[in-house]
C-alpha positions as CSV (number, residue, x, y, z in Angstrom):
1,X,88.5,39.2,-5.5
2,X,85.4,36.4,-5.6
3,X,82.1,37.7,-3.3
4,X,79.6,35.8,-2.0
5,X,76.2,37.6,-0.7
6,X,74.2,35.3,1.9
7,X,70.3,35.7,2.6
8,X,68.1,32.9,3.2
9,X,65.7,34.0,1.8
10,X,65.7,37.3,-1.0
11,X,62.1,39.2,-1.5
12,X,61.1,42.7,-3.0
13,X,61.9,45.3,-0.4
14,X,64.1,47.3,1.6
15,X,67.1,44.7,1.9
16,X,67.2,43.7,-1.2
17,X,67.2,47.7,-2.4
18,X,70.8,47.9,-0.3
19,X,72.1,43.9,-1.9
20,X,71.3,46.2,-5.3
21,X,73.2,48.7,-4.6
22,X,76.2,46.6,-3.5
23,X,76.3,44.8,-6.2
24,X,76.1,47.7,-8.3
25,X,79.6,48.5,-6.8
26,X,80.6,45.6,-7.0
27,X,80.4,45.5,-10.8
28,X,82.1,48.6,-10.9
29,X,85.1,46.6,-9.6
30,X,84.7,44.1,-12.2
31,X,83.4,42.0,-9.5
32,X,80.5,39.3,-10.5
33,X,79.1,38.3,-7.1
34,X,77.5,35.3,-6.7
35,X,74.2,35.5,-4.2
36,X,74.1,32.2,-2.1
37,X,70.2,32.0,-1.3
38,X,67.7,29.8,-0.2
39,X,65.5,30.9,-2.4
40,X,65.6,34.1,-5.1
41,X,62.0,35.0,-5.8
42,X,62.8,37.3,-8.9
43,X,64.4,36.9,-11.8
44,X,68.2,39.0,-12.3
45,X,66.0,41.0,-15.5
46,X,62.9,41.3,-12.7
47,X,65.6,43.3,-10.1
48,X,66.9,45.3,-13.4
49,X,63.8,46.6,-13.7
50,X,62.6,47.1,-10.5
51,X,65.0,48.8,-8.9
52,X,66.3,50.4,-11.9
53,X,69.8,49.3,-12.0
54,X,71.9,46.9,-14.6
55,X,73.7,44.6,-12.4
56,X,75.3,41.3,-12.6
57,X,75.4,38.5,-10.3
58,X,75.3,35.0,-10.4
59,X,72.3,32.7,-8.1
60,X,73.5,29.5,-6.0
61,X,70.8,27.7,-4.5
62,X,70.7,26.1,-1.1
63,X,68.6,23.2,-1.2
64,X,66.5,22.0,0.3
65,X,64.3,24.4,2.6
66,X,63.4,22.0,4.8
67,X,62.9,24.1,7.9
68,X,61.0,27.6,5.9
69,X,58.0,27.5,8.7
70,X,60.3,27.8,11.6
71,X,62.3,31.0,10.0
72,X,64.4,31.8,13.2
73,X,66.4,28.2,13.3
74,X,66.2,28.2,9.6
75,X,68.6,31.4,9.5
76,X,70.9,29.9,11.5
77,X,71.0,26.8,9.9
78,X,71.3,28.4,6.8
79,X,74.6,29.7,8.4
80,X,75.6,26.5,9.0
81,X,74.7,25.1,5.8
82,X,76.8,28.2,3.6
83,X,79.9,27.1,5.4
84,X,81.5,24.6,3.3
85,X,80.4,26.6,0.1
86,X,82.0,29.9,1.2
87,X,85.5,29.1,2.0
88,X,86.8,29.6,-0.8
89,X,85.7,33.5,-1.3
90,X,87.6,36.1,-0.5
91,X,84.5,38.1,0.8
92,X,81.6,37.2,2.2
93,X,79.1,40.0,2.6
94,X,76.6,38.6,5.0
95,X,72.8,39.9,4.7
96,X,71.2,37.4,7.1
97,X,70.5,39.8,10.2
98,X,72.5,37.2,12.2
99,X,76.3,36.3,11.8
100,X,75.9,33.5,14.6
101,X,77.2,30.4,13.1
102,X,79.6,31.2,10.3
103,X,83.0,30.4,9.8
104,X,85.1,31.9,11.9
105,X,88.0,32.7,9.2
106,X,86.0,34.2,7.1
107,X,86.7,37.4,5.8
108,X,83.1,38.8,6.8
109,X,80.9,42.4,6.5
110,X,77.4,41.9,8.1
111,X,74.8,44.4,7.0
112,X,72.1,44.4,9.7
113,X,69.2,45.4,9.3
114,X,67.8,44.4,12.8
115,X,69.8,41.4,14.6
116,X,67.2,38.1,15.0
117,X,69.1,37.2,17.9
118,X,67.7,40.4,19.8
119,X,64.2,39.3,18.9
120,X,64.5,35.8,19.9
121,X,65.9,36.5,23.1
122,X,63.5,39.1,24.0
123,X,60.8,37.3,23.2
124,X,59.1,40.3,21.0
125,X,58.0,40.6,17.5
126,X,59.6,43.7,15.8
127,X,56.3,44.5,14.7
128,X,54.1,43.8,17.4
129,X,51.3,42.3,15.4
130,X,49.3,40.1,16.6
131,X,47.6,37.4,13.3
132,X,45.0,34.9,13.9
133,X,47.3,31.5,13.5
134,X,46.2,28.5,13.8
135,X,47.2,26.0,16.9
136,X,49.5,23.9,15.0
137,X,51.1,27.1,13.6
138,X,52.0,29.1,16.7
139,X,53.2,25.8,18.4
140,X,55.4,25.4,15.3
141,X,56.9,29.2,16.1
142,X,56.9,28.5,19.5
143,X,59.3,25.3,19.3
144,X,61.2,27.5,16.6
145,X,61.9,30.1,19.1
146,X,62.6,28.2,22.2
147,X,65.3,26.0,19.6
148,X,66.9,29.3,18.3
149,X,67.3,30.7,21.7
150,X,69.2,28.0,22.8
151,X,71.4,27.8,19.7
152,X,72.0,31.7,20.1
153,X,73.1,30.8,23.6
154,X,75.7,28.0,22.2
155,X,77.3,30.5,19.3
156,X,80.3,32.8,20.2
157,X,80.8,34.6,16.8
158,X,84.2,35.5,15.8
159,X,85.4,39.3,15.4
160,X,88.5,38.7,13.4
161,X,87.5,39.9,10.0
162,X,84.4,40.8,10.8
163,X,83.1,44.6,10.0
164,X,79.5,44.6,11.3
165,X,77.6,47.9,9.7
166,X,74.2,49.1,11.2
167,X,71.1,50.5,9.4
168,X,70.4,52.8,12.0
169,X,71.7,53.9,16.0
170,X,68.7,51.9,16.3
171,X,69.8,48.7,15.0
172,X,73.4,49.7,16.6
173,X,71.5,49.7,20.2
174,X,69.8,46.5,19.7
175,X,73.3,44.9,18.6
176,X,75.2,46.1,21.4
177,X,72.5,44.5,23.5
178,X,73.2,41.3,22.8
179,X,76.5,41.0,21.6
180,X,79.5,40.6,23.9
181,X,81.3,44.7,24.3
182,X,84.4,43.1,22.2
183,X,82.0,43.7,19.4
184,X,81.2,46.9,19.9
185,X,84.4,48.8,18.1
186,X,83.3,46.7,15.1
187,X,79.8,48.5,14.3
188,X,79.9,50.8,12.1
189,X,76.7,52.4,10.9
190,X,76.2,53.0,7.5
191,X,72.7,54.3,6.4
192,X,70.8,52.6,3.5
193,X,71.3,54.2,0.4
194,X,68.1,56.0,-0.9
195,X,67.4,57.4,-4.2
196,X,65.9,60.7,-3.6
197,X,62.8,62.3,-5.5
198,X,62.9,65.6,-6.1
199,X,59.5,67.3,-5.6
200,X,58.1,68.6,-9.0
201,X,56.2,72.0,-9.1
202,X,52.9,71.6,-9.7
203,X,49.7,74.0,-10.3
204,X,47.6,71.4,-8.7
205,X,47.3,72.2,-4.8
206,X,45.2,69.1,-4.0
207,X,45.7,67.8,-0.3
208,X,46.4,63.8,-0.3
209,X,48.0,61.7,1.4
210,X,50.1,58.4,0.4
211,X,51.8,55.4,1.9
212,X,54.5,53.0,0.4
213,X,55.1,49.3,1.4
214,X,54.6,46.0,0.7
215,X,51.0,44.8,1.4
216,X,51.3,42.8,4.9
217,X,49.6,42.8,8.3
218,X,53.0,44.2,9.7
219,X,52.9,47.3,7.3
220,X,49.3,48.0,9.0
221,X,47.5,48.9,5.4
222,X,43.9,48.1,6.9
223,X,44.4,50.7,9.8
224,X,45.3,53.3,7.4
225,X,42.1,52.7,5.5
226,X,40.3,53.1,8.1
227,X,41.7,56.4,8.9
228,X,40.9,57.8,5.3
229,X,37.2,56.3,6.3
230,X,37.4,59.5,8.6
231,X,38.8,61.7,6.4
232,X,36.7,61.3,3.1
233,X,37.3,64.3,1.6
234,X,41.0,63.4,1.2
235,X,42.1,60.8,-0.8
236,X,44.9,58.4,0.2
237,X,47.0,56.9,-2.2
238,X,47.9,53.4,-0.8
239,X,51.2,52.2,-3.1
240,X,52.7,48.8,-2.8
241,X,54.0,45.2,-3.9
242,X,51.5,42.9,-3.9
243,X,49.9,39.9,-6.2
244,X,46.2,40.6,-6.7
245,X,45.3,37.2,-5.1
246,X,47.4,37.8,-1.9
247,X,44.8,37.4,1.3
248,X,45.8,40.3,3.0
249,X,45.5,42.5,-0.5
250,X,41.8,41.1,-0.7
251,X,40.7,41.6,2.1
252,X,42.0,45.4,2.4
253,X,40.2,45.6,-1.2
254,X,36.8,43.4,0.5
255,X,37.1,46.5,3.4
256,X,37.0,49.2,1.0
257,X,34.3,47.8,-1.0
258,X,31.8,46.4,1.9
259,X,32.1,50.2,3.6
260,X,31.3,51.8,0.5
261,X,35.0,54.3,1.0
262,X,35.2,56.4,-2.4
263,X,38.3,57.8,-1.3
264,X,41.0,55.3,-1.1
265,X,43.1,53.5,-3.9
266,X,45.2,50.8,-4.0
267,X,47.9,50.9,-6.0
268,X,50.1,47.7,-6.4
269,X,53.1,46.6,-8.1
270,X,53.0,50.8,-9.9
271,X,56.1,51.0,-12.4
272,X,59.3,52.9,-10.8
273,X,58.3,56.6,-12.9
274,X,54.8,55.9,-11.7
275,X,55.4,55.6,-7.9
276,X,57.9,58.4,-8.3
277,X,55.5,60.4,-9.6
278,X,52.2,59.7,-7.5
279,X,54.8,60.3,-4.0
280,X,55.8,63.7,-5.9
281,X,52.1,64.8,-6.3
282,X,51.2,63.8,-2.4
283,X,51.1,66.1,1.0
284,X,51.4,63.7,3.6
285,X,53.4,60.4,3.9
286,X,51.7,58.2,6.6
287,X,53.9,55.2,7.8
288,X,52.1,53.2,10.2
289,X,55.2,49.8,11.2
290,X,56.0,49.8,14.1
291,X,59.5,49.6,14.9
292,X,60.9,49.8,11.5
293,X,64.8,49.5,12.2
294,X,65.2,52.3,9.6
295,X,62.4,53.5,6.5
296,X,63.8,53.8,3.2
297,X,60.5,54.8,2.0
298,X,59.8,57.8,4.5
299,X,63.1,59.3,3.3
300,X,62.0,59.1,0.0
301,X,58.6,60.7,0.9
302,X,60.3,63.5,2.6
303,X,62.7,64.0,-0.6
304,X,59.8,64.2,-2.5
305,X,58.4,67.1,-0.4
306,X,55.8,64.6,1.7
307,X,55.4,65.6,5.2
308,X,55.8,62.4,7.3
309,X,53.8,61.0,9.8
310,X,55.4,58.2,11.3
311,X,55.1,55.8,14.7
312,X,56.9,57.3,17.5
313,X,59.3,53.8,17.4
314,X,62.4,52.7,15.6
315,X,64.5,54.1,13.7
316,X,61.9,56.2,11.9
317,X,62.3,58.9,15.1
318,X,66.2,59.2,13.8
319,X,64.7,60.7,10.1
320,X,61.5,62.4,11.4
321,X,63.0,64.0,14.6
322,X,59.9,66.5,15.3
323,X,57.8,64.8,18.2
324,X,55.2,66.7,16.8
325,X,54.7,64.6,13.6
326,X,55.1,61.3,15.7
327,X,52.0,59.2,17.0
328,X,51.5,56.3,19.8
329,X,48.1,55.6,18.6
330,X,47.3,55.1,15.0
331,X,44.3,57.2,14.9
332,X,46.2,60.1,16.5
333,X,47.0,60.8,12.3
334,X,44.0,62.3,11.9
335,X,44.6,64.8,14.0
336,X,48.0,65.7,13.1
337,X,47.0,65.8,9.1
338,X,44.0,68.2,10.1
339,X,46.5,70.6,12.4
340,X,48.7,70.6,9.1
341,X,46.1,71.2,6.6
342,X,45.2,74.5,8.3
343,X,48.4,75.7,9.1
344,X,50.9,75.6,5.6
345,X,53.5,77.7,7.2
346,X,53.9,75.0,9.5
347,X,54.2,72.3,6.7
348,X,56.6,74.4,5.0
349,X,58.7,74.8,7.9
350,X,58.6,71.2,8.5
351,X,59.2,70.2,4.9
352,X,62.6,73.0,5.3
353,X,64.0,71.1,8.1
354,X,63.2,67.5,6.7
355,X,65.0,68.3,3.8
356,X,68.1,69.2,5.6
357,X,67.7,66.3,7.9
358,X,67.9,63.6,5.2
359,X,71.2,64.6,3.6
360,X,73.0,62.3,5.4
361,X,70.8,59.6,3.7
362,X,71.8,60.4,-0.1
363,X,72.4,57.2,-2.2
364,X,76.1,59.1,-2.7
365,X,77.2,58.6,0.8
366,X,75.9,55.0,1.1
367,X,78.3,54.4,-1.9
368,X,81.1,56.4,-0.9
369,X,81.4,54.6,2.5
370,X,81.1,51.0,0.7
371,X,83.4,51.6,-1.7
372,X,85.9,53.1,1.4
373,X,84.8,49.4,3.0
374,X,85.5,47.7,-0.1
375,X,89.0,49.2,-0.6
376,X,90.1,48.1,2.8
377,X,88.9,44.8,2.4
């Protein structure tokens, strides 16, 4: 069997954790994939090490990116463009968040993380944050938008051969919106596969509180430091990717120094036995996207034996079902984290039922149903 794996464009992070475990199967099979991309911003010994598996893949390059500032006709485009290259696979596992545009014989399993098309057409960021572009800028993503919505209308995707798998109900929901019902026996959902950490005993009863993400507006850093502001005698544990000259890093670093916080560290681009070990050591988890389709990184908190406090959006309401650890308005955290502090019965009780509410998110059953996939295909 020959794979290809299609992304426009492949970055550290949550997608490319699943593409790692894929491949990872894949190999197991004897199967060398090859990743048609865009652009591959780390190197195969880079994703070794990162995401601490030995895989093996080879990188074909789609050149050139002529159209990177106007990301939702780029995807599509790319679609277009991988045509030619991919008929002669006998898979194709698509990781694109759209299948719009792709040959229609292929032999196709789309892993969707959120669809593009249900952005686009709705008009609405999946984050909801609003950045200070310039003119030029938002008229670029405005023309980009208004282009992709009208391709979207043109395409009428094929469903023969086509498995579509889900993050997330979610993600499922926002499919079935915009997809035509013949679609909707082919959505399976399949939850990302997560490596659990197990919570370590420790003497050390500290209270703390940690988040994990890559540094970005979307991921709402800056808000959280203001919320340790008003909680100084806690100290929040901020972990992430993110190069040290990177303007939203600096100026979430610029923050912290100008009002004189004591109790807040950044800690970027930590080693894998590092972050493990600083998630292990915290009480809460605070994860403050909105919208996030599904949250690796909160079902790693909870495995760790983090309480969660999470936006009451998105898929993170399907791992953190207690309304009572969900927020509308991000400085409704503090409140919840003080509650918790002085009742530990509660957080123990919580911490019970989180634990049993994640098993359904083991790494094993993410590889158990791929390999099921896999066998069929």
């Amino acid at each position: 069997m020959t794979v290809a794996i299609l992304q426009d464009e492949i970055v550290k992070g949550g997608r490319l954790s699943v593409l790692v475990e894929m491949i990872f199967i894949l190999n197991e099979k004897k199967i060398i994939p090859d990743i048609i991309s865009y652009q591959l911003n780390l190197s195969k010994n880079e994703i070794r090490k990162e995401y601490n598996k030995e895989i093996d893949f080879n990188y074909i390059r789609i050149a050139p990116n002529l159209f990177r500032k106007a990301p939702e006709t780029n995807k599509l485009l790319f679609n277009i463009f991988v045509n030619r290259k991919i008929k002669s696979y006998s898979l194709i596992i698509n990781s694109n968040n759209t299948f719009d545009f792709l040959n229609k014989n292929t032999n196709l399993i789309s892993y969707i993380h959120y669809p593009r098309k249900d952005r686009v057409l709705r008009n609405q960021s999946l984050h909801q944050i609003k950045t200070n572009q310039h003119f030029l800028s938002k008229s670029v993503l405005m023309i980009d938008k208004l282009i992709a919505r009208c391709l979207y209308k043109l395409s009428k995707p094929s469903i023969s051969n086509h498995l579509i798998i889900a993050n997330s109900a979610f993600t499922k929901n926002a499919i079935e919106r915009q997809y035509n019902a013949r679609f909707l026996q082919k959505i399976k959902i399949i939850y990302p596969p997560v490596e659990f950490f197990n919570k370590k005993n420790s003497e050390n009863e500290e209270i703390t509180v940690c988040s994990l993400g890559r540094f970005h507006p979307s991921k709402r850093q800056l808000e959280q430091i203001k919320i340790a502001k008003e909680l100084s005698q806690i100290k929040f544990y901020l972990i992430g990717f993110a190069d040290e000259n990177d303007y939203y890093f600096r100026k979430c670093k610029s923050f912290i120094k100008e009002n004189r916080i004591k109790n807040v560290f950044l800690l970027n681009n930590l080693t894998y036995k590092d972050l493990s070990e600083k998630m292990q050591e915290s009480t809460f988890f605070i994860h403050t996207m909105i919208n996030e389709p599904f949250g690796i990184v909160t079902v790693q908190a909870i495995s760790a034996g983090s309480i969660p406090i999470v936006h009451n959006s998105g898929g993170q309401k399907e791992i953190v079902p207690m309304q009572e650890l969900h927020y509308n308005d991000i400085y409704e955290i503090k409140n919840i984290i003080i509650k918790l502090i002085t009742e530990p019965e509660l957080r123990e009780k919580y911490q019970k039922e989180l634990l049993l509410n994640i098993e359904h998110y083991e790494q094993s059953n993410f590889i158990n149903n791929f390999r099921a996939i896999l066998n069929k295909k």
